[in-house]
C-alpha positions, -999 to +999 in steps of 0.1 A: +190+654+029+161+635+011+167+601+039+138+582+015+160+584-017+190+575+005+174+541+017+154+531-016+188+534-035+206+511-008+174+491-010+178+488-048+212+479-045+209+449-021+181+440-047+203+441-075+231+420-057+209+396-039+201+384-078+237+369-080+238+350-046+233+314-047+196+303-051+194+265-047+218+239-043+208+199-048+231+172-044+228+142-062+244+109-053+245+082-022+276+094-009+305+117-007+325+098-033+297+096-054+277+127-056+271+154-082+263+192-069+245+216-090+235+255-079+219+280-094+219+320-088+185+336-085+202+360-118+201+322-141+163+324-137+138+346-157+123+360-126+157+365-112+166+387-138+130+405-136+140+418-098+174+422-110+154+448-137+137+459-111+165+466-088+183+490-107+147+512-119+146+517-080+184+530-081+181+551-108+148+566-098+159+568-063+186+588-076+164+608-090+148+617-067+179+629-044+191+644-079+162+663-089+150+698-062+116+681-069+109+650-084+076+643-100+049+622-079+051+595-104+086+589-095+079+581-065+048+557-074+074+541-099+096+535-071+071+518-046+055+496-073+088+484-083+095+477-047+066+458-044+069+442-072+100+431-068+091+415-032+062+398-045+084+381-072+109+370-046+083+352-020+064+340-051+096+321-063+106+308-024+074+293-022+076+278-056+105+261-045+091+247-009+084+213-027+115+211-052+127+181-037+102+161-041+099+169-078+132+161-086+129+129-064+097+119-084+115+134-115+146+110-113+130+075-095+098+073-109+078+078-075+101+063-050+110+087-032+145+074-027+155+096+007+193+106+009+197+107-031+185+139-036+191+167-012+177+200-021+190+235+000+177+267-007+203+297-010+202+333+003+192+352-029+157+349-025+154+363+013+185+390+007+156+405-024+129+403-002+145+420+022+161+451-001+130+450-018+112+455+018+140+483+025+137+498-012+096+497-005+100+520+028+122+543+013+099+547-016+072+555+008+095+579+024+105+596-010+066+597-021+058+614+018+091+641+012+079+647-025+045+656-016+049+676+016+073+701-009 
């Protein structure tokens, strides 16, 4: 059993799912009468549908790679720059969104920073890919260390 394969396809698949889990929240309005909520998936952004991309060229190369007696070394590169790459878009957009609320505070009154109004929460999406994309990355490791001690 190739257990690198295994846990980079599992990885990919949390990747791939994590893309349609809610992203950000904001609620607009003063109270509960009055307020407008709008949410996004991390799959409605570009970069959401990059790791999405992402996530399923780990799948299928992980299942490659459990497929195939011996997969080809750059397989197994594919995999872990995928990985990678699909971590590094994740924390990229989670810190792009640390000051959202201010923005859209600035955004809608002009600089006053109207506290209350404009409540901002940031969804499970981005941390779910990080963390299949961490998984996806070890098992990519795994695969390359299996396809070169063969």
């Amino acid at each position: 059993m190739r257990i690198g394969g295994v846990i980079a396809a599992l990885g990919g698949v949390v990747v791939v799912i994590a893309t349609f889990f809610e992203m950000l929240s904001v609620t607009l309005g003063l109270d509960a009468v009055r307020e407008t909520t709008l949410s996004r998936t991390y799959f409605d952004t570009d970069n959401g549908k990059v790791v999405a991309a992402l996530g399923v060229v780990i799948v299928v190369l992980a299942l490659t790679t459990l497929v195939r007696p011996n997969p080809n070394f750059v397989v197994s590169v594919v995999m872990v720059a995928s990985s990678v790459a699909t971590v590094a878009l994740a924390l990229y957009d989670r810190i792009d969104l640390d000051g959202v609320t201010d923005e859209l505070r600035t955004r809608l009154y002009h600089g006053n920073p109207a506290p209350g109004i404009v409540q901002a929460s940031i969804g499970p999406a981005l941390y779910v890919a990080m963390a299949g994309g961490l998984f996806a990355t070890i098992g990519a490791v795994l695969a390359a260390r299996e396809t070169s001690e063969r």
